[in-house]
C-alpha positions as CSV (number, residue, x, y, z in Angstrom):
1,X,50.9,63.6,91.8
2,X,53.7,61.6,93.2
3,X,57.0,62.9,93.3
4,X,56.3,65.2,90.5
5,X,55.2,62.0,88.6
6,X,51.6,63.0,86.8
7,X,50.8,59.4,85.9
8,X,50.9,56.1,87.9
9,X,52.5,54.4,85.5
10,X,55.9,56.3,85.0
11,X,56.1,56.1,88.9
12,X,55.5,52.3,88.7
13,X,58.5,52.1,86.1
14,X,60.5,54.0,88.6
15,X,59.5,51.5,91.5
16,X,60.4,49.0,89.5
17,X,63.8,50.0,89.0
18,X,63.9,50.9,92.8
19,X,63.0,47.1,93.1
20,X,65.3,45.9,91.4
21,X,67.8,47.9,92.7
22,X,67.0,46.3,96.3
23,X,67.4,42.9,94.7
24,X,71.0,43.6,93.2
25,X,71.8,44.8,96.5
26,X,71.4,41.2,97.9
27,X,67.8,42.5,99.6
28,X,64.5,40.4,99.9
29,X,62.5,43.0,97.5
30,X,59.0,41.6,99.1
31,X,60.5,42.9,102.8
32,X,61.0,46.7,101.7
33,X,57.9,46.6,99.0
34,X,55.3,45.4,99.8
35,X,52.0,45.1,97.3
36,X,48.7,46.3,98.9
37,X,45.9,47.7,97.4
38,X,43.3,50.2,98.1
39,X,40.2,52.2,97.3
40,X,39.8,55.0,95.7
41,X,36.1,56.8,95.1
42,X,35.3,57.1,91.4
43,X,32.4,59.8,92.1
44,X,28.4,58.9,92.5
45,X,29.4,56.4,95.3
46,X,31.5,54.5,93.2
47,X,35.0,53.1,94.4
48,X,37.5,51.3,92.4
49,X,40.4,49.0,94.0
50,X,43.8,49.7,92.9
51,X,47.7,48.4,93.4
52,X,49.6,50.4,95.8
53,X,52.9,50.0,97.9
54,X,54.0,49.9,101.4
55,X,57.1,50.9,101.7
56,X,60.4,51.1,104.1
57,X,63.0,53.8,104.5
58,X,64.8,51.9,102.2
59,X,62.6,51.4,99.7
60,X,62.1,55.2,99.1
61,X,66.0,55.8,99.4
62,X,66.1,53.6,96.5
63,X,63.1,54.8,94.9
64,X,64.6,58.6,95.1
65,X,67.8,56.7,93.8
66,X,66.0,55.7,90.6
67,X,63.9,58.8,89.6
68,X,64.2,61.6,87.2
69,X,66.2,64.2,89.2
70,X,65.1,67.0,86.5
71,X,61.7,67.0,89.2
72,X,62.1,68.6,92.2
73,X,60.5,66.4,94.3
74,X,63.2,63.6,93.5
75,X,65.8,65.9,93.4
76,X,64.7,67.5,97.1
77,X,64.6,63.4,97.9
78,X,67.6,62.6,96.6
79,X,69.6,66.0,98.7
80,X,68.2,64.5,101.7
81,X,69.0,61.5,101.8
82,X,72.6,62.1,101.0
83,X,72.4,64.1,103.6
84,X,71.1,61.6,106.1
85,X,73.3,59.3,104.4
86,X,76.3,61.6,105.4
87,X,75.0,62.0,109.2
88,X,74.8,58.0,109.6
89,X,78.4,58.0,108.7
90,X,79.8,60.7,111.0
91,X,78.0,59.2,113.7
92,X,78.9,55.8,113.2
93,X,82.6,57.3,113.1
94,X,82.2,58.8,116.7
95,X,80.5,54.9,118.2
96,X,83.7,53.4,116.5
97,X,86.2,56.4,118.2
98,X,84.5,55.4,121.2
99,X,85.1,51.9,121.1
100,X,88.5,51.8,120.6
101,X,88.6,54.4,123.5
102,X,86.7,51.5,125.8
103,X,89.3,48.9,124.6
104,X,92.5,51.6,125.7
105,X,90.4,51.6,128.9
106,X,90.5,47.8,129.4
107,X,94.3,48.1,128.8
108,X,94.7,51.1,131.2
109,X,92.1,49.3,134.1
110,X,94.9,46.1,134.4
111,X,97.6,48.6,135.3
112,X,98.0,49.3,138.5
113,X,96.2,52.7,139.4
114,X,98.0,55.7,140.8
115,X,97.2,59.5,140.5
116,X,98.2,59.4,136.6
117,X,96.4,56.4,135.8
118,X,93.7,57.6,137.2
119,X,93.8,60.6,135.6
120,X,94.2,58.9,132.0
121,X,90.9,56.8,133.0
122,X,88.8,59.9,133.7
123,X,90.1,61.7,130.5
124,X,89.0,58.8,128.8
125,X,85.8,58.6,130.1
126,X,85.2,62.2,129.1
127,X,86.2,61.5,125.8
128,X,83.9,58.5,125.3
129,X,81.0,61.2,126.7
130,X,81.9,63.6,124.6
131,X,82.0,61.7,121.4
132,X,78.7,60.4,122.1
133,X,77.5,64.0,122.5
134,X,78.7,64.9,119.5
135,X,76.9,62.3,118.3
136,X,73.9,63.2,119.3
137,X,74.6,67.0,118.0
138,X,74.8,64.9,114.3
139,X,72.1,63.0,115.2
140,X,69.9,66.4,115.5
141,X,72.2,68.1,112.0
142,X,74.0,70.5,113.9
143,X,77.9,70.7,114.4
144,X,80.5,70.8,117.4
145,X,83.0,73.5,116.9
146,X,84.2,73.2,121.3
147,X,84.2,70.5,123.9
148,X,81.4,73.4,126.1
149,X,78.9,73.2,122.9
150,X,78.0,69.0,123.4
151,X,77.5,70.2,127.3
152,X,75.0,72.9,126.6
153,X,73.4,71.0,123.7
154,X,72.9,68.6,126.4
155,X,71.6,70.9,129.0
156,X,68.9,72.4,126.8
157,X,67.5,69.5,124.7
158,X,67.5,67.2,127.7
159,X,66.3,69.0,130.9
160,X,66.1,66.3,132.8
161,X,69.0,65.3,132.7
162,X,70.7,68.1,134.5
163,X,72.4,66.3,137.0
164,X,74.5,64.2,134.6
165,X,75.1,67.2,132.4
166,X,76.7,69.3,135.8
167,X,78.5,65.8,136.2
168,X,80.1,66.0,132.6
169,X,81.3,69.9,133.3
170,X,83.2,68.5,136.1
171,X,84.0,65.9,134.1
172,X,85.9,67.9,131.5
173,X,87.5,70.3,133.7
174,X,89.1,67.5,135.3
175,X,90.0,66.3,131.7
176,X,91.6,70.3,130.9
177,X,93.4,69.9,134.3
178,X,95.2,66.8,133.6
179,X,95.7,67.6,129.6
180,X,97.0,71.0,129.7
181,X,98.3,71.5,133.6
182,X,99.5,67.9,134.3
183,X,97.3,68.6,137.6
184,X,96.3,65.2,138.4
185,X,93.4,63.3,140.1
186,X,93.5,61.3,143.2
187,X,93.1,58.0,142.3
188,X,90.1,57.8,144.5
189,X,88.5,59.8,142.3
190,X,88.1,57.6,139.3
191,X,87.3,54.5,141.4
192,X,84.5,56.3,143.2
193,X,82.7,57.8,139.9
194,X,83.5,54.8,138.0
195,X,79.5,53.8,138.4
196,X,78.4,56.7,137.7
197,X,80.7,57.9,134.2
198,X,79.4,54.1,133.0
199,X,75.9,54.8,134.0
200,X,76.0,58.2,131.8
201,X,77.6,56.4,128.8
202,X,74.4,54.2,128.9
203,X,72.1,57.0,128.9
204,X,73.9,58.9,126.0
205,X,73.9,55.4,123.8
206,X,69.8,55.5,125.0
207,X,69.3,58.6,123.7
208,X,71.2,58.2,120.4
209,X,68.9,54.8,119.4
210,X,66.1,56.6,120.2
């Protein structure tokens, strides 16, 4: 049984609105399913070759798309891939945050840098690091609710990554410090982390294409 489907060929009707689906949607049908076939034992030794598909990530979302959500296999298939569908657009909603973040930095970085400036540059950086925690919290379906839960998510899921985790703590204290006390940074500060606030971005941006 196929998602709830009893007989092959009202799952076939189903892939083939799936497929044509994927072709109204301006896709190459052939790249997301492809015909294959197989063998299947018939009993005494017997075997009998039959059609079968090979099939992308998108070719089941559409398939789930296009069945009978009375059976509870589509509808199951269907939930989750709204739900997927959902993550994919929070987290691409946190990249974009960050990139307009980056860009602010450009504009920041051909100022000339005192203690305040250098204070805006580290809060940004902990604000690009923190949305891409977040991120990775989505990534995983859970949900931030304080700027300490990203850290800890961080900390636990990624051991061995302890040292940049400790560096992000800093990181955000010195973020709290300027935000809420107006204590600021020496400008030293930013110029001498610099390397190593861009070399954390990378490995959060690794970890979320992973």
């Amino acid at each position: 049984m196929l998602l709830g489907y009893a007989q092959w060929r009202n799952f076939l009707a189903t892939i083939e609105k799936a497929k044509e689906s994927c072709n109204n949607a301006g896709q190459i049908v052939d790249d997301h399913f492809a015909g294959v076939s197989k063998k299947v034992k018939l009993g005494s030794e017997a075997e009998r070759e039959i059609a079968d598909f090979m099939l992308t990530r998108y070719a089941c979302y559409l398939i789930a798309q296009n069945g009978d959500p009375r059976k509870a296999q589509i509808a199951f298939a269907q939930s989750y891939f709204a739900v997927q569908t959902r993550k994919q657009e929070l987290i691409e909603q946190r990249i974009s945050l960050v990139e307009r973040l980056y860009a602010r930095q450009r504009l920041v970085k051909g100022a000339k840098i005192d203690d305040e400036t250098a204070s805006i540059i580290a809060t940004d950086y902990y604000e690009i690091i923190n949305e891409l925690l977040v991120a990775l919290l989505l990534k995983d379906g859970l949900k931030s609710d304080n700027h300490e839960c990203p850290i800890s998510f961080f900390k636990k899921h990624f051991p061995e990554y302890g040292y940049e985790a400790e560096a992000i703590h800093q990181l955000k204290n010195v973020r709290n410090r300027a935000t809420y006390d107006r204590v600021f940074v020496k400008k030293e500060y930013a110029i001498n982390n610099k390397l190593e606030f861009e070399g954390i971005i990378r490995t959060l941006y690794g970890l979320l294409e992973k």
